[in-house]
C-alpha positions in Angstrom: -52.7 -35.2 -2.1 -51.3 -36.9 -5.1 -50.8 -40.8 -5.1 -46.8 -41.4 -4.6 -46.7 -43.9 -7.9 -48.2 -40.8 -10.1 -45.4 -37.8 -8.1 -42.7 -40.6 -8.6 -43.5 -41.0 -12.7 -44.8 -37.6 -13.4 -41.3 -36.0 -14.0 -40.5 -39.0 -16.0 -43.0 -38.6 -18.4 -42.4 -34.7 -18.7 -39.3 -35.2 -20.1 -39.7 -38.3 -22.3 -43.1 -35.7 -23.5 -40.0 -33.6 -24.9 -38.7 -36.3 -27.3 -42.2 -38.1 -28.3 -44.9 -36.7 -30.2 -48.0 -36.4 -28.9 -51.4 -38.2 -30.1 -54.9 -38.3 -31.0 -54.7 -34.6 -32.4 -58.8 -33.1 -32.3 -60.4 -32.4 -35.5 -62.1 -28.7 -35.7 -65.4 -29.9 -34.8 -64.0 -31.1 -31.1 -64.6 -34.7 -31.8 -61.7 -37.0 -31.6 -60.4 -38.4 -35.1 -61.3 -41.7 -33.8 -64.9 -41.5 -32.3 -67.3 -43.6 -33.5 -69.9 -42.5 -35.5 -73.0 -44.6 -34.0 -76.4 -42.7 -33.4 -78.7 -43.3 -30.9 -76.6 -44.4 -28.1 -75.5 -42.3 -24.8 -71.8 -41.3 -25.0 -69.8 -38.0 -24.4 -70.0 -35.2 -26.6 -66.3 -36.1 -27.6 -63.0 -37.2 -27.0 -61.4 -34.1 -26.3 -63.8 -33.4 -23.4 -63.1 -36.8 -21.8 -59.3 -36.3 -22.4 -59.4 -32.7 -20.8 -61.2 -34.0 -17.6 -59.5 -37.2 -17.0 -56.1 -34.8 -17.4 -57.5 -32.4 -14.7 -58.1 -35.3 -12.4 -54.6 -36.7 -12.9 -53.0 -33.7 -12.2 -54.7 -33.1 -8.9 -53.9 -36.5 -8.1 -57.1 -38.5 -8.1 -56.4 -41.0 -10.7 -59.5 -43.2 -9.2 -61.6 -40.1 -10.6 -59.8 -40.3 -14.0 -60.3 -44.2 -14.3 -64.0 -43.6 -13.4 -64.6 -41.2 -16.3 -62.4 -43.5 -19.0 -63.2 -46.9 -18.1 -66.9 -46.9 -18.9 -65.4 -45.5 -23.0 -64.0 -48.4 -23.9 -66.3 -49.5 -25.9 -65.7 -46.7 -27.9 -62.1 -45.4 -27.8 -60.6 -48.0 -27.7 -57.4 -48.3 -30.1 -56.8 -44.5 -29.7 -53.6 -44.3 -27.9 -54.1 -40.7 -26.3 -57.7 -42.7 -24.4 -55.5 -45.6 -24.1 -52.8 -44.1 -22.5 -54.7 -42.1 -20.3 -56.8 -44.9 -19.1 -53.4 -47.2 -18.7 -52.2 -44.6 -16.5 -55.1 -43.6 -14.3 -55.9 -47.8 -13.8 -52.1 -48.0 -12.6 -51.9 -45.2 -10.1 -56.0 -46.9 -8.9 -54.4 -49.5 -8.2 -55.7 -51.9 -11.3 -51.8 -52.9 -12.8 -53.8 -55.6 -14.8 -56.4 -52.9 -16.4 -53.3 -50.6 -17.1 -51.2 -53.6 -18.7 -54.0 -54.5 -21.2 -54.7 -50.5 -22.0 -50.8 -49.9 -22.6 -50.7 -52.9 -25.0 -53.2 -51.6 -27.1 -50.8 -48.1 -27.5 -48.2 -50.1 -28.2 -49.4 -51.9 -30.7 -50.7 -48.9 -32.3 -47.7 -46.8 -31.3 -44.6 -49.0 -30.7 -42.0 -46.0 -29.9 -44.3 -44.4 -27.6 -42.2 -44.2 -24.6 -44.1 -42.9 -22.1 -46.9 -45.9 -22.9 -43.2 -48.0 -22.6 -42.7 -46.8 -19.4 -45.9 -47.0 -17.7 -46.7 -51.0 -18.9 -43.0 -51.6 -17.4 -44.4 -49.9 -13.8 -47.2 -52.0 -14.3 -45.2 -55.2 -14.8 -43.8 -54.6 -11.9 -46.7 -54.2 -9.6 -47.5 -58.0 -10.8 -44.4 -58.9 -9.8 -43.7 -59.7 -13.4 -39.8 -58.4 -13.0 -38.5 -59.6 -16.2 -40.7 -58.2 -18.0 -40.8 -54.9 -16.6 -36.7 -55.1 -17.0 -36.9 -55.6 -21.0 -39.3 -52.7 -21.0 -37.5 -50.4 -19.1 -34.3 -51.4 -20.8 -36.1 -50.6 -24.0 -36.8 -46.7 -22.7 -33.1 -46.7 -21.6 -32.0 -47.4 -24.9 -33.6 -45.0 -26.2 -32.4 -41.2 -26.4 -33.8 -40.1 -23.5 -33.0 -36.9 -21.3 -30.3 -37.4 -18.2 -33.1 -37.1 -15.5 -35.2 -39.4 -17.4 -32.6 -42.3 -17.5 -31.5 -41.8 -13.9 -35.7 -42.6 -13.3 -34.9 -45.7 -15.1 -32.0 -46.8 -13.7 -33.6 -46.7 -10.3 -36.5 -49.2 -11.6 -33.4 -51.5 -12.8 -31.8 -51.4 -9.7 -35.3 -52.0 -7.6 -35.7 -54.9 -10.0 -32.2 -55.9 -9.6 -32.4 -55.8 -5.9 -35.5 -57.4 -5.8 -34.1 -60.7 -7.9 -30.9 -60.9 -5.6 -33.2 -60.8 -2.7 -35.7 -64.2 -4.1 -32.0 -65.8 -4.0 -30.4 -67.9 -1.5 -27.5 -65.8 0.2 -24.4 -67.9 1.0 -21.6 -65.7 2.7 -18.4 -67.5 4.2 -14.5 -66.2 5.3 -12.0 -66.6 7.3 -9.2 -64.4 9.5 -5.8 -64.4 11.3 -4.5 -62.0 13.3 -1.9 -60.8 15.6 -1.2 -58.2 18.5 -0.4 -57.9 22.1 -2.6 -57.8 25.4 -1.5 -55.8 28.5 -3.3 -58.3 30.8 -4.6 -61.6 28.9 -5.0 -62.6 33.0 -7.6 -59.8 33.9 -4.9 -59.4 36.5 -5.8 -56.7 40.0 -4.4 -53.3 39.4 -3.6 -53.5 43.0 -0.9 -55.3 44.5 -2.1 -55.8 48.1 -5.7 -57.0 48.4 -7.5 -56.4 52.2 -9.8 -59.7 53.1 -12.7 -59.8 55.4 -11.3 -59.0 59.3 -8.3 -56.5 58.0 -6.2 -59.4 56.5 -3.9 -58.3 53.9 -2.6 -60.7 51.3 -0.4 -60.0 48.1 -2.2 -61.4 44.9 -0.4 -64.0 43.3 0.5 -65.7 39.6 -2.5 -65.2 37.6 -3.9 -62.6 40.0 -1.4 -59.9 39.0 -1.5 -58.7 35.1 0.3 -60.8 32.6 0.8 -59.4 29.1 1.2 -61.3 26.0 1.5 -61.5 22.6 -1.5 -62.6 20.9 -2.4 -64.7 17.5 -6.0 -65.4 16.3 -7.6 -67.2 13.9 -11.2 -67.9 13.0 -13.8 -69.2 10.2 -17.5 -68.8 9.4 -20.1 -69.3 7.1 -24.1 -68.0 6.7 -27.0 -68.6 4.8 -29.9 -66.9 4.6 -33.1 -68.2 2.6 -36.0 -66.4 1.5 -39.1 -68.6 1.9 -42.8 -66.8 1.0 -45.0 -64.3 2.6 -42.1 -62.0 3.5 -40.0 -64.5 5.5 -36.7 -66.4 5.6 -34.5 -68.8 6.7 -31.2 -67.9 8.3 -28.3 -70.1 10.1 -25.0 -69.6 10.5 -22.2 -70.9 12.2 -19.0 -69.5 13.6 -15.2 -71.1 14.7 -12.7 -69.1 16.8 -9.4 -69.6 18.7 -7.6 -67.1 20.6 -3.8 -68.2 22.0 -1.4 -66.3 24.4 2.1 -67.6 24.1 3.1 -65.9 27.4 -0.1 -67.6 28.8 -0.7 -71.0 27.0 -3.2 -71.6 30.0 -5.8 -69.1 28.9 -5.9 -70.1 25.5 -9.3 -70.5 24.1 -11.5 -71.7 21.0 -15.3 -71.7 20.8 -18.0 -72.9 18.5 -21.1 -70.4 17.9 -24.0 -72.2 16.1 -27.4 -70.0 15.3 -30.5 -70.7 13.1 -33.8 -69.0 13.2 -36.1 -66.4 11.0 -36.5 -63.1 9.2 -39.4 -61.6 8.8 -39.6 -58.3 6.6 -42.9 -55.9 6.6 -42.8 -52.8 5.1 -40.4 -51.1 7.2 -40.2 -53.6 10.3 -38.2 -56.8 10.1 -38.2 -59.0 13.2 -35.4 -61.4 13.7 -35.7 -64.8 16.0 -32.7 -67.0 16.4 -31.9 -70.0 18.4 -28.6 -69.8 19.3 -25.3 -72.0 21.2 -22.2 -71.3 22.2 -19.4 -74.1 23.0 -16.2 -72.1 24.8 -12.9 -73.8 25.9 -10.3 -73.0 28.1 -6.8 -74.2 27.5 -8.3 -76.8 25.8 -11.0 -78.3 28.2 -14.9 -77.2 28.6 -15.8 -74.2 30.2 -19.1 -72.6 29.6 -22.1 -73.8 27.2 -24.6 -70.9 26.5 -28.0 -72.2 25.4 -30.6 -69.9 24.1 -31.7 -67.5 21.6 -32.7 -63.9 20.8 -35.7 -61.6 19.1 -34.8 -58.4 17.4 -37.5 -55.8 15.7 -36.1 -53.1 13.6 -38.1 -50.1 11.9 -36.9 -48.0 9.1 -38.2 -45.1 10.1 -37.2 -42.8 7.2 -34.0 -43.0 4.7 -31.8 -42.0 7.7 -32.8 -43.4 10.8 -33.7 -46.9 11.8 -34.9 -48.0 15.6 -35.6 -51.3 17.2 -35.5 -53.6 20.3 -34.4 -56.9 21.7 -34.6 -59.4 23.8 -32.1 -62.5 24.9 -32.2 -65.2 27.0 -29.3 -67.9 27.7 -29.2 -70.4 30.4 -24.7 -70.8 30.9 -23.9 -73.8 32.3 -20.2 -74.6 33.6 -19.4 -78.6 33.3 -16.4 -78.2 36.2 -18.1 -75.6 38.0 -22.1 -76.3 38.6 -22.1 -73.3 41.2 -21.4 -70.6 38.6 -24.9 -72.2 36.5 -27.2 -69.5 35.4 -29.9 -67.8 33.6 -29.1 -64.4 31.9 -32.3 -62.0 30.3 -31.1 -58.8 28.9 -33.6 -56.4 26.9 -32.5 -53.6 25.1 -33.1 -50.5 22.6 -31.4 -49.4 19.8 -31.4 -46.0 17.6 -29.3 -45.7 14.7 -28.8 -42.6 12.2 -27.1 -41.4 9.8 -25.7 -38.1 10.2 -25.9 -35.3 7.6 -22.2 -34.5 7.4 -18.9 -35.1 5.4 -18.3 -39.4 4.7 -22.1 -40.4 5.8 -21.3 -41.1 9.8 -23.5 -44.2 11.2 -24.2 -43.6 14.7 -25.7 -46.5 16.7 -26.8 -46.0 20.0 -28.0 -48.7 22.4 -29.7 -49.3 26.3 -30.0 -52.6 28.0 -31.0 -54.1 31.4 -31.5 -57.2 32.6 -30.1 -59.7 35.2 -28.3 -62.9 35.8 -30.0 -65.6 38.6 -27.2 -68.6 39.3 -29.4 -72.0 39.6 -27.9 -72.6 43.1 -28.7 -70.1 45.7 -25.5 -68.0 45.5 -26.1 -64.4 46.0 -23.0 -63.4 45.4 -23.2 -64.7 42.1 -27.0 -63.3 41.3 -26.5 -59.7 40.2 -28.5 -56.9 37.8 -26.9 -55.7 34.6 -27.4 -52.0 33.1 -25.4 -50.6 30.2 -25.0 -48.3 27.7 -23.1 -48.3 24.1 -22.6 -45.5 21.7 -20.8 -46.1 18.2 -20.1 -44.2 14.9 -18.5 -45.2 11.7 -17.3 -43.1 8.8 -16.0 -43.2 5.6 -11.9 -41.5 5.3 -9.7 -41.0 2.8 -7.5 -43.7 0.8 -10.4 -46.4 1.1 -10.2 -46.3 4.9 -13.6 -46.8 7.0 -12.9 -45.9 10.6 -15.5 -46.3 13.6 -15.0 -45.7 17.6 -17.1 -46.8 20.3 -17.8 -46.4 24.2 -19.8 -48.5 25.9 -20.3 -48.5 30.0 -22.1 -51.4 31.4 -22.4 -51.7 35.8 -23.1 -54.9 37.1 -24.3 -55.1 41.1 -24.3 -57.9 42.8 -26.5 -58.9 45.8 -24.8 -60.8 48.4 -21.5 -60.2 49.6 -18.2 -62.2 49.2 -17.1 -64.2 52.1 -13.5 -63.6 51.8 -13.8 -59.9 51.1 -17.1 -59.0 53.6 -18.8 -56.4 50.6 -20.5 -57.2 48.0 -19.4 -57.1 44.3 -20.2 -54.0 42.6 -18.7 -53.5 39.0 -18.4 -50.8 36.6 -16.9 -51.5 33.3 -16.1 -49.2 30.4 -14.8 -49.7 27.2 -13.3 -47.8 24.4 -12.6 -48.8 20.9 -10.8 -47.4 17.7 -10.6 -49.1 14.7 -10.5 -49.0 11.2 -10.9 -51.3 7.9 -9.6 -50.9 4.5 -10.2 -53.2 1.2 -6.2 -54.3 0.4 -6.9 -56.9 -2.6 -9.8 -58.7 -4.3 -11.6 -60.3 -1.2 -9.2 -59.6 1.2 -9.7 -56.3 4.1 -7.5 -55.5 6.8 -8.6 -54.7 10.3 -6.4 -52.7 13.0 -8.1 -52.0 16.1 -7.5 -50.6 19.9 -9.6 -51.6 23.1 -9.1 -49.7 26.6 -10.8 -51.9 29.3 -11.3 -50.7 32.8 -13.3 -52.6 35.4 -13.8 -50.4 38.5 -15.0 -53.3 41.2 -15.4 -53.2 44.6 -13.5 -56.6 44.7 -9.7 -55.9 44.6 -9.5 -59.7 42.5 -12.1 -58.1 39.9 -10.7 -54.2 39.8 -8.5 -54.0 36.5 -7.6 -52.4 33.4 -6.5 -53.7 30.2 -5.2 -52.6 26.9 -5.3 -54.8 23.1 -3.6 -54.0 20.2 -4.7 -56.3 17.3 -4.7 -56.3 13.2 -6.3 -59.2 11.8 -6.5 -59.4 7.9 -10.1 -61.6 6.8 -11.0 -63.3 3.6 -14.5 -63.4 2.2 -14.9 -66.1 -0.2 
């Protein structure tokens, strides 16, 4: 099987073959214009021979055979670029960039327009990491008049090397968004209107127990960083302000803080994410919850298309007014995306999770198993517009039962999801969504359903 770096070049050099002339013509005799003339010292019985059988090993892909044959020649074919070139290209697909770099020189020097030599000693620039160089070479061949296939070739190297630079850089990213809509039940209020307690006792819900809609405004800020640091890792943190206010229900206004920092690690096509992570929430303007903890994530390109990974998280929640409701919560998960083969690239995610949530007091009611499930795509439409939908289902059962309501809690939540984005100036987007919530619970307090409308514009500095 042919190496990858020789496939990847080989069209390359066909065509640049079509606007370069070739070198090191034979003489009549079969003897390269340049052998030496020595006597009495083991060599081959000429140039052309060499050149013919390092060809046939290129071109059935064994450039280790090639370097083999050329390498131990130097001594005496040197300076002729048709050796040189040869040898340059067989020591770069071995695996010897450093061998190729100092062949490739000595064809430039000779040969300063050959292209092809151009091309190769820029590949081999790059395999020593030596980007700017290889950038000035391969802008050289770009300027060049070169054939359309050719120069897309090229500008595929100048984008590698382009990503490549942007990636040895600190990323900052930072922005901000408002927004506005309108919640059919910012209360998570009963859908039922007469709720039957332990011993056949019927009560009628209450206040905050019945839904409450409201109008809705939102605002929020953030700002990441992410540092490359050597051997294929980096340093990430970010950090993350929100506030959510219901004028029809100034009581369940909140705000949070999210605060993460952890590290990247990138291997040929695994990365593996670990961040520490904590979450301040407030409601109506006193201390709820504190989550303390952190995550792992491993993610696999498997081919251009696909990508597939796990998780895990862990968060111990603790509730300053309300030490009962303390817990730990573990979830692990899978995910799958893919891109789909149609019309506007679709991204479809999928993703499966377990795991449970153990209160520090012993509670049953409150200690209950988690298993979900969460299907998304996203597409490209027309007029700038990206839209995506998603479903997710997640049951949560719990294992002691409620005094007040003599059965234990047993929830099934689904959600669904439409929204859409669209650039609308220089740094600005705009964001309208729609969420359907419906909690099916064996609780009449916990059984509801729930629309939001929102459209929130966001800045990205």
């Amino acid at each position: 099987m042919q190496s990858r770096a020789y496939l990847a070049i080989v069209g390359l050099l066909a065509a640049l073959a079509s606007v370069q002339p070739t070198f090191g013509q034979q003489t009549a005799s079969g003897t390269g214009a340049n052998e030496p003339a020595a006597v009495g010292v083991d060599r081959p019985a000429g140039l052309a021979g060499l050149v013919e059988r390092a060809r046939a090993s290129l071109a059935r892909g064994d450039p280790g055979q090639a370097y083999a044959l050329l390498s131990p020649q130097v001594r005496w074919y040197a300076g002729s670029p048709e050796f040189d070139y040869l040898l340059g290209i067989s020591a770069l697909d071995s695996g010897r960039p450093g061998d190729a770099i100092l062949a490739l020189e000595r064809v430039l020097a000779v040969e300063p327009r050959h292209l092809q030599a151009r091309a190769e000693i820029a590949r081999a620039y790059l395999a020593v990491n030596e980007t700017e160089t290889a950038r000035r070479q391969f802008q050289t061949v770009a300027a060049s008049p070169i054939p359309p296939e050719v120069r897309r070739t090229i500008d595929g190297y100048l984008e590698r090397i382009a990503r490549k630079e942007e990636a040895s850089r600190t990323q900052w990213s930072a922005g901000v968004e408002f927004g506005i809509g309108w919640d059919s039940n910012v209360t998570l209020g009963s859908r039922s209107g007469q709720w039957l307690l332990d011993g056949g006792i019927s009560v009628t819900p209450q206040g905050t127990s019945r839904p409450v809609s409201s109008a809705v405004m939102l605002a929020g800020a953030g700002a990441s960083a992410v540092v490359p640091m050597s051997g294929g890792w980096e340093l990430t943190t970010g950090a993350l302000l929100g506030g959510r206010w219901n004028p029809s229900a100034h009581t369940l206004d909140t705000d949070s803080v999210d605060l993460a920092a952890g590290l990247n690690y990138r291997s040929a096509c695994h990365r593996l994410s670990m961040l520490a992570q904590y979450q301040h929430f407030r409601l109506d303007g006193a201390s709820f919850r504190d989550a303390t903890g952190g995550s792992a994530q491993w993610r696999c390109d498997i081919d251009a298309r696909t990508q597939a990974g796990g998780y895990l998280q862990y968060f111990d929640l603790r509730f300053p007014d309300q030490d009962v409701r303390d817990a730990r919560r573990a979830l692990i998960g899978a995910t799958l995306a893919r891109v789909l083969g149609f019309d506007w690239n679709p991204l479809f995610v999928g993703t499966v999770y377990a795991g449970n949530e153990v209160p520090r007091q012993d509670v049953p009611q409150l200690r209950h198993r988690i298993q979900g499930v969460r299907a998304a795509i996203s597409a490209g439409l027309p007029k700038g517009w990206r839209g995506s939908a998603s479903l997710s289902w997640e049951r949560r059962d719990y294992e002691g039962e409620e005094p007040l309501f003599g059965t234990a809690r047993l929830d099934k939540q689904t959600d669904l999801r439409l929204a859409a984005e669209r650039a609308i100036a220089p740094r600005w987007s705009l964001h309208p969504e729609i969420t359907y919530t419906r909690n099916d619970s064996t609780l009449p307090p916990n059984d509801f359903d729930r629309v939001q409308v929102l459209v929130t514009t966001r800045y990205a500095f």
